[in-house]
C-alpha positions as CSV (number, residue, x, y, z in Angstrom):
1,X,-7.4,2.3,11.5
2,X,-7.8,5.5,11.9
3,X,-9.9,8.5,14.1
4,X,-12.2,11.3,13.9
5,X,-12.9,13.7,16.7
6,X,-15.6,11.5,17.8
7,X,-13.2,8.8,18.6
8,X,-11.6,5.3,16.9
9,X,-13.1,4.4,13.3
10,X,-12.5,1.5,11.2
11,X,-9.7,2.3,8.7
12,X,-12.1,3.2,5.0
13,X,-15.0,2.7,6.5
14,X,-18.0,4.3,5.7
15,X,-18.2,6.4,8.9
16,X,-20.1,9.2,9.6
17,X,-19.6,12.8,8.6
18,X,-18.7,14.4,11.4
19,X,-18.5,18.3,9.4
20,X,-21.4,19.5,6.9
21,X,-18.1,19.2,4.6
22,X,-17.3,15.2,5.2
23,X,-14.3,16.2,6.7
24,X,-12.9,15.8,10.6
25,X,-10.5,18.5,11.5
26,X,-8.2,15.0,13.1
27,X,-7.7,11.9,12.1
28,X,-5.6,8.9,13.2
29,X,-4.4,6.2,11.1
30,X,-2.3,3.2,11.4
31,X,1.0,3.3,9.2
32,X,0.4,1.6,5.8
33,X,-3.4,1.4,6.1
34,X,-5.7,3.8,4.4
35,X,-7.3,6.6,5.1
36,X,-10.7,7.0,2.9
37,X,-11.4,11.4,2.6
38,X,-14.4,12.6,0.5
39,X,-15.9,15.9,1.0
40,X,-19.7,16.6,0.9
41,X,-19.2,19.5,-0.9
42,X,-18.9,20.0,-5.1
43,X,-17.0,22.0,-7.0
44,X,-15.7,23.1,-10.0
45,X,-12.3,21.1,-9.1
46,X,-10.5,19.9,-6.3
47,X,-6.8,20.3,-4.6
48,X,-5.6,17.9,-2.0
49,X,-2.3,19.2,-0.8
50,X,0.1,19.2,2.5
51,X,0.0,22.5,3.9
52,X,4.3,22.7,2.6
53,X,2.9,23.1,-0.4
54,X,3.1,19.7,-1.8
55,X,0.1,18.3,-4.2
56,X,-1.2,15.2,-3.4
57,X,-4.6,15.1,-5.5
58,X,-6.8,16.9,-8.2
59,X,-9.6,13.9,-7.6
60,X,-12.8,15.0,-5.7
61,X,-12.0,11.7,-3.1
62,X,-8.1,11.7,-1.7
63,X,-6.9,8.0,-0.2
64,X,-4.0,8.8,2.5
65,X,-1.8,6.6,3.1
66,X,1.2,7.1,4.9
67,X,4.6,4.5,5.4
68,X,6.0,6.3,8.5
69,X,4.3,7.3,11.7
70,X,3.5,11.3,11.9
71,X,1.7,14.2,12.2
72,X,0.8,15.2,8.4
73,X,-0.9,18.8,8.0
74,X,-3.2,18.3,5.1
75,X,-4.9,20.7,3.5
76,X,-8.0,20.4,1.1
77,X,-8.9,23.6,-1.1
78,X,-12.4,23.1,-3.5
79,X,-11.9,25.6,-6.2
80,X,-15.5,27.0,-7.5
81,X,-16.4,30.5,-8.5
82,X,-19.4,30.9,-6.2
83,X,-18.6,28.5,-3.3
84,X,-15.2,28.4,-3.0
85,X,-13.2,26.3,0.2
86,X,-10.2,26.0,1.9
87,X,-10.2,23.4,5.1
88,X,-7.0,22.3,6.2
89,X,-6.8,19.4,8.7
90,X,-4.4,16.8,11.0
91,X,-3.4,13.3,10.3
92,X,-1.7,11.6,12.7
93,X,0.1,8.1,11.4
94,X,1.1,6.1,14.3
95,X,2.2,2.1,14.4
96,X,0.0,-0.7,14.4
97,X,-0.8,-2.3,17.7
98,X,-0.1,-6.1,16.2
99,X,2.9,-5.8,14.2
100,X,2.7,-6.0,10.5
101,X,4.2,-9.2,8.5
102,X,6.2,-8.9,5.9
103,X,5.2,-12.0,4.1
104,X,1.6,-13.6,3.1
105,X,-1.0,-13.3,4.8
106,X,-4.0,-14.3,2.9
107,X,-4.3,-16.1,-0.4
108,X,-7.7,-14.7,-2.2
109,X,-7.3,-17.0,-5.4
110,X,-6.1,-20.4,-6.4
111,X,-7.0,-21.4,-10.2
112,X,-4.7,-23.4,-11.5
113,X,-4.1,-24.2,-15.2
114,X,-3.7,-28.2,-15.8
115,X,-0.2,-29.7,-15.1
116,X,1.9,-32.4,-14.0
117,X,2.1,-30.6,-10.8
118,X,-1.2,-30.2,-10.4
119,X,-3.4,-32.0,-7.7
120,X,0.0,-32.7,-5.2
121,X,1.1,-29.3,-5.1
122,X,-0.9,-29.1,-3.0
123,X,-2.4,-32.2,-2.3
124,X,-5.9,-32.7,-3.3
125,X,-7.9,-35.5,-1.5
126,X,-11.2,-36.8,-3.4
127,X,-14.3,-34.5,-1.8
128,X,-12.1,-31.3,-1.0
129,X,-13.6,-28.4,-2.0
130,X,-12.1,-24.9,-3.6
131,X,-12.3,-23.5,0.3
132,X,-10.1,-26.5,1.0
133,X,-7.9,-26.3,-1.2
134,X,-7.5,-22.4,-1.1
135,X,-7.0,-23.0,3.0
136,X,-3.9,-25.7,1.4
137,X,-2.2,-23.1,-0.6
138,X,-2.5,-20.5,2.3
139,X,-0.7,-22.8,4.5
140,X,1.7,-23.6,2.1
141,X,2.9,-20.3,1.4
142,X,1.5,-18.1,4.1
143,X,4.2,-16.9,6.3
144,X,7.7,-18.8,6.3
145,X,6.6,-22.2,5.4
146,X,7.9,-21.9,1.9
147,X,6.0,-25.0,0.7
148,X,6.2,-24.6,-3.0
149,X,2.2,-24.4,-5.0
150,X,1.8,-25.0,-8.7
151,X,0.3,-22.7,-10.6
152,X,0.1,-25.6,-14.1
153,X,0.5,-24.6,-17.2
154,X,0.0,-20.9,-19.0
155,X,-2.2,-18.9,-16.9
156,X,-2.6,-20.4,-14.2
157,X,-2.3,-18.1,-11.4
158,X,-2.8,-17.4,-7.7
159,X,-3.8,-14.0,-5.9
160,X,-2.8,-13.6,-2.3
161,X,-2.0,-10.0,-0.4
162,X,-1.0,-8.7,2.9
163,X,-1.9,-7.3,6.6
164,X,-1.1,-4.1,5.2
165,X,-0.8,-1.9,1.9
166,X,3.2,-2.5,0.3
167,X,4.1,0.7,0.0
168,X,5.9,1.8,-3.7
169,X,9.0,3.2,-2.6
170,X,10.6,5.2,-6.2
171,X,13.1,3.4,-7.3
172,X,13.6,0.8,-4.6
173,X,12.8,-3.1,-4.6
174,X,9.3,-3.6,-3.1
175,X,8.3,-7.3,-2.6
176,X,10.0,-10.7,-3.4
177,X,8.4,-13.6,-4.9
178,X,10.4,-17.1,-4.1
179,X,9.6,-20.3,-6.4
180,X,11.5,-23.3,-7.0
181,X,13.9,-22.2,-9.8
182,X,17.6,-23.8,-10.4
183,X,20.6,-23.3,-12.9
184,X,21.9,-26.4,-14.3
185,X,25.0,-27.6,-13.8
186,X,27.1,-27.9,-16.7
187,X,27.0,-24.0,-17.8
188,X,27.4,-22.0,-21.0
189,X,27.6,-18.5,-19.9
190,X,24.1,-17.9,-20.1
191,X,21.8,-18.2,-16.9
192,X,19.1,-21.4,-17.4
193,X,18.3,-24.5,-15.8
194,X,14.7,-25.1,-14.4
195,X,13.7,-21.3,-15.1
196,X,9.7,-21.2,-15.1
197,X,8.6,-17.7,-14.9
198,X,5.9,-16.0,-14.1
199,X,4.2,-13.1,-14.6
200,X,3.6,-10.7,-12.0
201,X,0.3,-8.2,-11.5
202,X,-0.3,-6.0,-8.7
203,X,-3.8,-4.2,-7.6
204,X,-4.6,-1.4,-5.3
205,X,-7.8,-1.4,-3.1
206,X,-9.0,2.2,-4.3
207,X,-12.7,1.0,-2.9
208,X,-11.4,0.0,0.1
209,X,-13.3,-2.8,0.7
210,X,-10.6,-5.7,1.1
211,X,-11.4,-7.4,-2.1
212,X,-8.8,-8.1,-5.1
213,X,-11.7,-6.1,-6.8
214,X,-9.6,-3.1,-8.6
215,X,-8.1,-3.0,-11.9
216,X,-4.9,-4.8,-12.1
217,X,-2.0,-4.1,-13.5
218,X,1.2,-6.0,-14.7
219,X,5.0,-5.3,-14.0
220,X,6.5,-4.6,-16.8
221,X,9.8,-7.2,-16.8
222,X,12.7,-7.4,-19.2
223,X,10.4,-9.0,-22.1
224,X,6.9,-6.5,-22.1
225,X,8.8,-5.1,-25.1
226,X,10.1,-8.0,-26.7
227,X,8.3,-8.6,-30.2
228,X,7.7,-11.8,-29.2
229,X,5.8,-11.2,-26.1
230,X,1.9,-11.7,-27.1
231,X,-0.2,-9.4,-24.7
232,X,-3.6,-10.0,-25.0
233,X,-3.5,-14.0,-25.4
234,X,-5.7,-16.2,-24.3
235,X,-5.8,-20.4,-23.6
236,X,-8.6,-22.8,-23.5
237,X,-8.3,-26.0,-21.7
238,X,-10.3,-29.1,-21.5
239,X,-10.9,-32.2,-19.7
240,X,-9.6,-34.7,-21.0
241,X,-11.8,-37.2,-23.1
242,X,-12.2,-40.3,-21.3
243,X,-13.4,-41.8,-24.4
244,X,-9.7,-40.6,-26.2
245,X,-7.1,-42.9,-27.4
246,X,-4.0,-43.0,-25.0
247,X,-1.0,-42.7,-27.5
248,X,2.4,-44.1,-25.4
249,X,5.6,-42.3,-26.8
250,X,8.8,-42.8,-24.8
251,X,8.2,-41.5,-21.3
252,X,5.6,-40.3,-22.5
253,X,2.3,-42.7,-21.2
254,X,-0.3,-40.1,-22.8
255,X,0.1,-38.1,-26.1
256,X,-3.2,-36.0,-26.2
257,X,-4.0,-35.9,-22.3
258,X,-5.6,-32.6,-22.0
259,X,-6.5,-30.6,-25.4
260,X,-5.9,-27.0,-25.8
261,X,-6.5,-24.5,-28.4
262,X,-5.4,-20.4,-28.1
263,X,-6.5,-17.0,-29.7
264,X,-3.5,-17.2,-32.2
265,X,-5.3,-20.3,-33.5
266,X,-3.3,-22.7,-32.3
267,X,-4.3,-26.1,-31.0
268,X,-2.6,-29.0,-29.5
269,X,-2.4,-31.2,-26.3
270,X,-0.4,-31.1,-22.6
271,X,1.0,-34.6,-22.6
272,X,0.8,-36.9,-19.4
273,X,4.2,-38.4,-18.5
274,X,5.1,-41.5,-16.4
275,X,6.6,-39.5,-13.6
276,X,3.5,-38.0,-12.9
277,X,0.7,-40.4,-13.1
278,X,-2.4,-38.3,-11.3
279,X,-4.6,-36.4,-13.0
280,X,-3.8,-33.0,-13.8
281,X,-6.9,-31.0,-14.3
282,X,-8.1,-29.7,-11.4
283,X,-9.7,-32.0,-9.2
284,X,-12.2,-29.6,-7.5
285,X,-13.2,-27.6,-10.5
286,X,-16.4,-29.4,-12.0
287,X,-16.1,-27.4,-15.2
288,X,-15.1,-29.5,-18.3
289,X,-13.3,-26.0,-19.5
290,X,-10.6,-23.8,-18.5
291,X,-9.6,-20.4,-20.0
292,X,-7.2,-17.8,-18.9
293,X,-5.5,-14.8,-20.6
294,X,-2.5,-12.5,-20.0
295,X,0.6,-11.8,-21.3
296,X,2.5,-14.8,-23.1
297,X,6.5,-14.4,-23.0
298,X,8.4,-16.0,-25.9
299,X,9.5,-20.0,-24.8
300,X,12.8,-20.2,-23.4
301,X,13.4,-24.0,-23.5
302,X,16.2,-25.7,-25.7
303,X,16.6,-29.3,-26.1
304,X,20.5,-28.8,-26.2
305,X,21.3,-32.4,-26.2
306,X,19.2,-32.4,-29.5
307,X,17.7,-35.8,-28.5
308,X,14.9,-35.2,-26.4
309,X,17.0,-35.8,-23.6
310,X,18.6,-32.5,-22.1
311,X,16.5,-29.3,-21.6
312,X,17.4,-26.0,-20.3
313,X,15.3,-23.1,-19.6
314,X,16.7,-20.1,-19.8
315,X,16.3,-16.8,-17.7
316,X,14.8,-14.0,-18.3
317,X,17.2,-11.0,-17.2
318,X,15.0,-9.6,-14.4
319,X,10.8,-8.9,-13.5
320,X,9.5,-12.5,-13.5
321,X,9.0,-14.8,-10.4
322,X,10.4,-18.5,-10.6
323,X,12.6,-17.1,-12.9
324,X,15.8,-17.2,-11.0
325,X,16.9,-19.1,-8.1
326,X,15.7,-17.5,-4.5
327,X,19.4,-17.0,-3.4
328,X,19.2,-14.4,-6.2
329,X,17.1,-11.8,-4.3
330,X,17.8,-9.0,-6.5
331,X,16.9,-11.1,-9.7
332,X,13.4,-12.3,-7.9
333,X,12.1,-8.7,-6.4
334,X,9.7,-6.4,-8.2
335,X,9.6,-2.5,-8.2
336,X,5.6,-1.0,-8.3
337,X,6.6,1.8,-10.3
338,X,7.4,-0.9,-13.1
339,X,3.0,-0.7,-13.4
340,X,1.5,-0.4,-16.6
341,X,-1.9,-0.5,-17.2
342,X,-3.7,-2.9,-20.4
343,X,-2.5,0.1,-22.7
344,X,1.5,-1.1,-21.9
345,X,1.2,2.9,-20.4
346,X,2.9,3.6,-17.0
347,X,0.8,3.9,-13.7
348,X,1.9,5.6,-10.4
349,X,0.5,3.5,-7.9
350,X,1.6,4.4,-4.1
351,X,1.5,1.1,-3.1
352,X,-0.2,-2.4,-3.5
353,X,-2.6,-4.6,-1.9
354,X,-2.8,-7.4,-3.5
355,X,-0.5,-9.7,-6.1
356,X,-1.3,-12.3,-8.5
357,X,1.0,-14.3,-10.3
358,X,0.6,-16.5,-13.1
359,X,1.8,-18.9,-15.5
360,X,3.6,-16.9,-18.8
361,X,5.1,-19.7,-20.6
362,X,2.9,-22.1,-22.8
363,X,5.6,-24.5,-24.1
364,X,5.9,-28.6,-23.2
365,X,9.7,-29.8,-23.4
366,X,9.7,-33.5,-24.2
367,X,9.8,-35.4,-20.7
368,X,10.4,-32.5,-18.6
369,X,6.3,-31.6,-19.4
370,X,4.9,-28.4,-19.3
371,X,6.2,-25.1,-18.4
372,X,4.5,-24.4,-14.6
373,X,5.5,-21.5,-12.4
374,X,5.6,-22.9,-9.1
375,X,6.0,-20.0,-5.6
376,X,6.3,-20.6,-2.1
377,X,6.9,-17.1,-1.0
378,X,6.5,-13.8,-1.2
379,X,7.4,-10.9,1.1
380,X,7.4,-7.1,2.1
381,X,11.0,-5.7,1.4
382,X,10.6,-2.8,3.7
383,X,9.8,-4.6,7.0
């Protein structure tokens, strides 16, 4: 939150203008909240700067946001030939009264893609509703509960944030994302096991107003570049038929369970298994349909016992969450400067408000089912 010289003001709220210009001459601010600052007056451009010298902005509206507690000089200059200004001004960033944590503290999203996983991961009980079940998946992975959520098949996804922005400190570690992931046992030389990654976005709350609202934009991870990577892909499931007829192969108890078809023209089914026998479309979703789109990475399961038998998923080397078992810290944190927006083209973000996460694998190995990225964590690096 922050303050005006008329006293304390919500943190980018819409307060009033206490100067003809829009600008107090102090303000107070909470460490790793926002400061909202846009001038009444136009120009022909605009410098935002610290009175060192610094540049901070050439936008007519400036966000501030600050990591460590302060006094910042500021100084605004509006550059026009006839009505030229120069207003410099205080911000003092002092610490939060309630003491920030570093891990979840809301989940905004929960839309799951089907899978075997879905439906007891969390646990969905006949009449719960999406407020239900989004209240579940908060529980599960707010704070230190670390109760794993499944996000099904390819792009599913979840979008959770905060008590404070994740500041983007240059080439440091930001946040951690923990999920379920193992290495097998036997070993070639080559990290696999039960690696199910997913792909990572991150959003800024440039309006302000709370709401995973803002453009979002995905951290680039080892494979963005790889050929194979389809960006731009999109998935369409459906409910399955109840009219269909139930095919039994091997552990198999259901062929052509859910049918799906994709934008590379591709169409096929997510088989039911006997290890899982509840349903695996969403119970609370009363759609018949469910489409997603992102980024699909290249499948990384091998059936190396060549029988069906024995699959390994392999690793990807580093940006991807579920990817790499949580004692790996290194292998499961994410740097914000890795940002690039829907043109692949880098974006300087000083920090993030809110992540979302989603399934980046659409591939079904034999018995083991379908590819799901499954998280029960996530958590600020710097606190």
């Amino acid at each position: 939150m922050y303050v005006g010289v008329a006293g304390w003001l919500s943190a980018c709220s819409d307060a009033p203008s206490m100067l003809n210009l829009g600008i107090d001459d102090n303000y107070y601010v909470c460490r790793m909240q926002k400061l909202e600052l846009s001038p009444e007056f136009v120009g022909e451009s605009y410098r935002w700067s610290m009175a060192s010298g610094e540049l901070l902005s050439t936008e007519r509206d400036y966000i501030f946001l600050a990591e460590k507690e302060g006094v910042y000089q500021l100084v605004l200059d509006i550059i026009d030939d006839e009505t030229p200004f120069h207003f410099e001004f205080t911000v003092t960033v002092v610490k939060e009264e309630i003491e920030y944590s570093p891990y979840i503290s809301k989940v905004y999203e929960y839309k799951p893609a089907p899978g075997q996983f879905i439906n007891v991961m969390p646990q969905y009980v006949a009449g719960d509703s999406y407020a239900d079940m989004l209240r579940k998946v908060e529980e599960s992975v707010g704070g230190t509960n670390d109760i794993p959520v499944s996000l099904g098949g390819f792009g599913g996804y979840i979008v959770f944030g905060f008590d404070h922005t994740v500041i983007n400190r240059p080439g440091e570690m930001d946040f951690v994302v923990l999920g379920n992931s193992y290495y097998e046992l036997t070993g070639n030389g080559r990290k696999g096991g039960s690696s199910e990654p997913g792909i990572v976005m991150v959003s800024y709350d440039r309006n302000c107003n709370g709401l995973p609202d803002d453009e979002w934009y995905e951290l680039a991870g080892s494979e963005y570049h790889n050929p194979a990577t389809l960006h731009g892909y999109s998935i369409t499931y459906h409910r399955p038929d109840p009219d269909r007829k139930v095919i039994v192969q091997g552990n198999l108890s259901d062929v052509n369970y859910i049918a799906w078809e994709d934008s590379e023209g591709t169409s096929s089914f997510m088989p039911k298994n006997i290890f899982h026998r509840q349903d695996y479309y969403p119970g609370w979703i009363e759609g018949d349909v469910l489409t997603f789109g992102g980024s699909r990475l290249p499948d990384n399961g091998v059936d190396v016992s060549g029988t069906g038998t024995y699959y390994v998923l392999y690793c990807y080397d580093w940006g991807y969450a579920d990817s790499h078992p949580n004692e790996n810290v290194e292998l499961n944190s994410f740097d914000i400067s890795w940002a690039v927006d829907r043109n692949g083209l880098p974006v300087v973000l000083p920090g993030v408000d809110f992540v979302k996460v989603y399934t980046g694998i659409n591939q079904c190995c034999g018995w083991i089912g379908e590819t799901s990225t499954e998280i029960c964590r996530a958590q600020d690096l710097h606190l």
